[in-house]
C-alpha positions in Angstrom: -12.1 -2.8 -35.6 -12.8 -2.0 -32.3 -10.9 -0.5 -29.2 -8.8 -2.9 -26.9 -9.0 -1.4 -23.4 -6.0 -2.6 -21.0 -6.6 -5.7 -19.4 -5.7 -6.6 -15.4 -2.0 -7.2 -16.3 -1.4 -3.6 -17.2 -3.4 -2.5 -15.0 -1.8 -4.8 -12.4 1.7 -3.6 -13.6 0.6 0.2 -13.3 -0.8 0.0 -9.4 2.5 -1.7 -8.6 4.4 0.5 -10.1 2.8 3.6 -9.0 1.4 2.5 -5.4 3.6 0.4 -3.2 7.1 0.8 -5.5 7.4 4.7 -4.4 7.1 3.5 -1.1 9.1 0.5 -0.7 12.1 1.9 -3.3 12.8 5.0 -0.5 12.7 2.2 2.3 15.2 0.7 0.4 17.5 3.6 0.1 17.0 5.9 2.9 18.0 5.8 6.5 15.4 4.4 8.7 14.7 8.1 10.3 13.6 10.3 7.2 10.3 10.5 6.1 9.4 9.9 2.7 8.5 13.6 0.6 5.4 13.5 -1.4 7.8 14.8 -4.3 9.3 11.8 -4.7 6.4 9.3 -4.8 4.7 11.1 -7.3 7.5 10.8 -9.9 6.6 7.5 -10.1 3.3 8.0 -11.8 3.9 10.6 -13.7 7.2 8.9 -15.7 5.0 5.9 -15.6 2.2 7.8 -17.9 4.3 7.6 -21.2 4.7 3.9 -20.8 1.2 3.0 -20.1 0.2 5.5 -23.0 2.3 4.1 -25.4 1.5 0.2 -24.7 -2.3 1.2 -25.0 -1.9 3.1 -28.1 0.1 0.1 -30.0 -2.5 -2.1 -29.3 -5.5 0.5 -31.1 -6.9 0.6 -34.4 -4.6 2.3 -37.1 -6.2 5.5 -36.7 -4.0 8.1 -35.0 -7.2 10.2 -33.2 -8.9 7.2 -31.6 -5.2 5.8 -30.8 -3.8 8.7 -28.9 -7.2 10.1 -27.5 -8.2 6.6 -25.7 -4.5 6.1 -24.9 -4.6 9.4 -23.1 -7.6 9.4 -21.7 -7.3 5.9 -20.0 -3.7 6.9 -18.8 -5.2 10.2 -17.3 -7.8 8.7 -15.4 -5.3 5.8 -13.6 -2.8 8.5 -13.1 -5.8 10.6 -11.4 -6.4 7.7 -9.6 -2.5 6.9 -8.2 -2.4 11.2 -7.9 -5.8 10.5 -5.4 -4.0 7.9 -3.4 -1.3 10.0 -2.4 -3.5 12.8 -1.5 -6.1 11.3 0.4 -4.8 7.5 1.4 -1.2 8.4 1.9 -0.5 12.1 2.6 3.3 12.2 3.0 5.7 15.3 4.1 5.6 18.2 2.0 3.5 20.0 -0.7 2.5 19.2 -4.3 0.7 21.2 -7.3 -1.6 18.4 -8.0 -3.1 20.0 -10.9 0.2 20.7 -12.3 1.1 17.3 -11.8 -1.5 15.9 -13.3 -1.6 18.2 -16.4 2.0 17.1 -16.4 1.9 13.2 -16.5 -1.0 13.9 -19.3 1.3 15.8 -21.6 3.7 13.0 -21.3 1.0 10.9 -21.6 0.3 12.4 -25.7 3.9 12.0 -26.2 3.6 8.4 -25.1 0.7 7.4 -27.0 2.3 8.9 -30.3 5.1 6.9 -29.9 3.0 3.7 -29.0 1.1 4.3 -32.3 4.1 4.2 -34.4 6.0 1.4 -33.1 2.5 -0.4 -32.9 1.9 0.1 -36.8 5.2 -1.9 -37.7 4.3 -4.7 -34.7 2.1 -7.7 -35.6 -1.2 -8.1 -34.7 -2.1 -11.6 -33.9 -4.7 -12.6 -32.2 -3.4 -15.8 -29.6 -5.4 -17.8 -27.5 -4.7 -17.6 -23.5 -2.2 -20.0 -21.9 -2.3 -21.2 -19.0 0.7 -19.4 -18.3 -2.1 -16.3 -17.1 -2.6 -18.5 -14.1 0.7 -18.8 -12.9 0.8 -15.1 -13.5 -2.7 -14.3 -12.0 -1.4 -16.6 -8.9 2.0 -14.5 -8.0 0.2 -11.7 -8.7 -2.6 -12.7 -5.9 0.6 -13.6 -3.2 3.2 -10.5 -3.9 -0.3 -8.2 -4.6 -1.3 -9.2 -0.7 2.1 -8.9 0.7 2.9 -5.3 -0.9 -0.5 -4.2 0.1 -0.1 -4.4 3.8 3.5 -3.1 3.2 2.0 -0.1 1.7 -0.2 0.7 4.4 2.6 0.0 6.7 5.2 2.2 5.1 2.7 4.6 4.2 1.3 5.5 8.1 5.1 5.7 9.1 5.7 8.1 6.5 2.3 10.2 7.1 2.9 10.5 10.9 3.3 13.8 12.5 5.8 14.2 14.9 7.7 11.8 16.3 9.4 10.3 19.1 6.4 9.9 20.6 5.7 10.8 24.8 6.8 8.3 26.8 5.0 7.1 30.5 6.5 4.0 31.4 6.3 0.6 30.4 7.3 -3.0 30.9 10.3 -4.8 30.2 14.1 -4.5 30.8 14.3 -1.5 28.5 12.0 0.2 30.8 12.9 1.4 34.6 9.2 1.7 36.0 8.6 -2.0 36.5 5.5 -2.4 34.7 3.9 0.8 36.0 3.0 3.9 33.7 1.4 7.3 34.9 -1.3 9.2 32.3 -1.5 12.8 32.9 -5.4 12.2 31.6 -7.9 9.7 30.9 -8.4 8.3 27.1 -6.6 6.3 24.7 -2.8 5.4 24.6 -0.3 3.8 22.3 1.9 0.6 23.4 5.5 0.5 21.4 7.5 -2.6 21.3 11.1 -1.5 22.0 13.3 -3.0 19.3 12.9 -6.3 17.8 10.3 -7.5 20.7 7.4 -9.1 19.0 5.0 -6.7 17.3 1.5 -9.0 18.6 1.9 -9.4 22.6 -1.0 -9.9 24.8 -0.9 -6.6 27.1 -3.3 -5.9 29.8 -3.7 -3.0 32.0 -4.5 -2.7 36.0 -5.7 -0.1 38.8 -7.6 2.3 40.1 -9.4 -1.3 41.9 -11.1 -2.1 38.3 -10.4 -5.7 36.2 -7.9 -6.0 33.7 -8.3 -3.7 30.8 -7.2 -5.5 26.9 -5.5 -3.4 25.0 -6.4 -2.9 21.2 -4.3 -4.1 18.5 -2.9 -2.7 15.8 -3.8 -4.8 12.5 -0.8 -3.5 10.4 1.6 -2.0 13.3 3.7 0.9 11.7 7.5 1.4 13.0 10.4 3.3 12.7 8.9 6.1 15.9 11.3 6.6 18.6 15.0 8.1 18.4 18.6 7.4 18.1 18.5 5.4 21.5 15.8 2.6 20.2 13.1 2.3 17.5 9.6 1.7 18.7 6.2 0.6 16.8 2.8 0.9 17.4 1.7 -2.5 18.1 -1.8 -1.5 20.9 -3.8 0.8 21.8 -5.3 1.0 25.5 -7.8 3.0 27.4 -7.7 4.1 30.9 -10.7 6.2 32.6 -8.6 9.0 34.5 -5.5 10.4 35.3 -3.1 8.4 37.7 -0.9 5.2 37.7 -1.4 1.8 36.2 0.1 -1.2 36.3 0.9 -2.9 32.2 1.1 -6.4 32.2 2.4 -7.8 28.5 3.0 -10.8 27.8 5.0 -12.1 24.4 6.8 -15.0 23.6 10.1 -13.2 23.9 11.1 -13.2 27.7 13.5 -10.0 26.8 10.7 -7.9 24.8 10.1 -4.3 25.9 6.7 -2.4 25.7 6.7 1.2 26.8 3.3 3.4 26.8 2.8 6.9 25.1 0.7 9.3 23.0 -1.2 7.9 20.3 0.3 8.7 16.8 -1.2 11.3 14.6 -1.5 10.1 11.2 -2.9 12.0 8.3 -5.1 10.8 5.7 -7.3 7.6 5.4 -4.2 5.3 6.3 -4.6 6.3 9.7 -7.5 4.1 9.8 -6.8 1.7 7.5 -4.1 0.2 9.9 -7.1 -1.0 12.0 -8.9 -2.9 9.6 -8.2 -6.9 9.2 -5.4 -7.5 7.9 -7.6 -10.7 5.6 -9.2 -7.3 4.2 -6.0 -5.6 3.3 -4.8 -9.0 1.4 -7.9 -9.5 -0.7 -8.1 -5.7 -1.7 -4.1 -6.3 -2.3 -4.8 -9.5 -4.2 -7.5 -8.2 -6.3 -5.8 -7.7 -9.9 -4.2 -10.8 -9.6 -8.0 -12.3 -9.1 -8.7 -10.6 -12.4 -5.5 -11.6 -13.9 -6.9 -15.6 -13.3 -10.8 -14.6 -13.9 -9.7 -13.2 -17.3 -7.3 -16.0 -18.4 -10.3 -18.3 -17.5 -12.7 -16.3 -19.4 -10.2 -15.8 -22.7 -9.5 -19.7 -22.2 -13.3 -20.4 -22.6 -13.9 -18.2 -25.5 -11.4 -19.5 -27.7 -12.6 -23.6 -26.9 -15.4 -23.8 -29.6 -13.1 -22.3 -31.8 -11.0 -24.7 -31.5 -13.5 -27.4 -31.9 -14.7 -26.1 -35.0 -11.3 -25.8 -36.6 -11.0 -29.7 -35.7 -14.1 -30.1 -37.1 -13.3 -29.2 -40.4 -10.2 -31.1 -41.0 
């Protein structure tokens, strides 16, 4: 008999569990202020190991070495691979003993598998052709897989941005006092924040120094929650001037009553930083991805079992 790997629905269920859920769950239940600790995102795929471990190892051969050690090996590697994403993608607040960590969620991880491989040997094994039930499943999983992704990117650069309220120079709007007009103490790039609720995608343009109007940048995936008691801002642009001095911002957005004031670019750390800049088309497709593979391999499963079907007909 040989070894039944996990197919895209676990693996589906683990990067939802372990990926955007951290995130959104502390959205959820914190005040709008505090930034996420890396401590408590990585709970997530660590008590998440024994689960995965144990649902592997049920569905081995009934021998205990080749059930635990795949179990534990494939749980180690997607753990290792939710551990990377909160190193390198998403580096929130704080500090973590990633090696301990991961040594952790693989010790659980054995525990898991055991347990997997004796509830598995009293289960039965039947093999059952795919329904088309997979593509209803494959198909939700494409829409809320898209949707979470940007939200994890989102949530992710507010969480891994250093410092905060951010610098301000002026702006536009009737939250701001300087009438359209900002002054830079330097040349270079700058941030536009929508004040508030005011739309997150207006059409700003900046003036002076006797040049054309300058487009300002914008932000694919614009992360919030910068600013202070008095008003919540979000990065929704980013402009260029060539030197020092005063320019005139000119935004234009379909609410008459929306603010925009300018200041420092955010820091963020890791990759998110940049992935907030990419399309957000690309950031659905990498986000509807397993569900793709949910439908591609409830096709696939629904093709295969077709000539056995006809040959059971056959022989009636």
């Amino acid at each position: 008999m040989s070894v039944r790997l996990p197919g895209p629905g676990v693996l589906t269920a683990w990067l939802a569990a372990t990926v955007p859920a951290p995130l959104v769950v502390y959205e959820w239940t914190h005040r709008w202020e505090e930034d996420q600790p890396i401590s408590t995102a990585l709970w997530w795929p660590v008590l998440a190991s024994p689960v995965l471990a144990a649902v592997v190892a049920a569905r081995q051969p009934r021998r205990p070495a080749v059930a635990v050690g795949l179990s534990t090996l494939v749980t180690a590697a997607l753990l290792a691979v939710s551990l990377a994403y909160f190193r390198w993608v998403v580096p929130l607040t704080g500090e973590a003993r990633w090696g301990r960590v991961l040594l952790g969620g693989a010790a659980l991880a054995v525990a898991g598998a055991l347990i997997g491989y004796v509830v598995g040997g009293r289960l039965p094994h039947r093999a059952r052709p795919a329904s088309r039930r997979g593509y209803l499943v494959g198909g939700l999983a494409v829409v809320s897989g898209a949707l979470l992704a940007q939200t994890a990117v989102r949530l992710g650069a507010e969480d891994s941005t250093i410092g905060q309220p951010p610098h301000e120079y002026g702006g536009v709007g009737p939250y701001s006092t300087s009438a359209g007009r900002f002054t830079v103490p330097a040349g270079g790039a700058y941030a536009i924040f929508s004040v508030g609720f005011s739309p997150a995608d207006p059409d700003c343009r900046v003036t002076g120094g006797g040049s054309a109007a300058r487009a300002a940048e914008p932000v694919s995936v614009p992360p919030g929650d910068y600013g202070g008691d008095a008003a919540t801002y979000a990065w929704v642009a980013t402009l260029r001037v060539p030197s020092p001095g005063t320019w005139t911002l000119d935004c234009r957005a379909d609410d008459p009553e929306a603010s925009y004031v300018v200041g420092d670019v955010p820091e963020i750390r890791g990759a998110v930083g940049e992935v907030i800049h990419w399309p957000v088309g690309v950031i659905w497709l990498l986000g509807a991805v397993p569900g793709l593979l949910i439908v591609a391999d409830t096709a696939r499963r629904r093709r295969a079992s077709h000539p056995a079907v006809l040959t059971a007909a056959g022989n009636i």
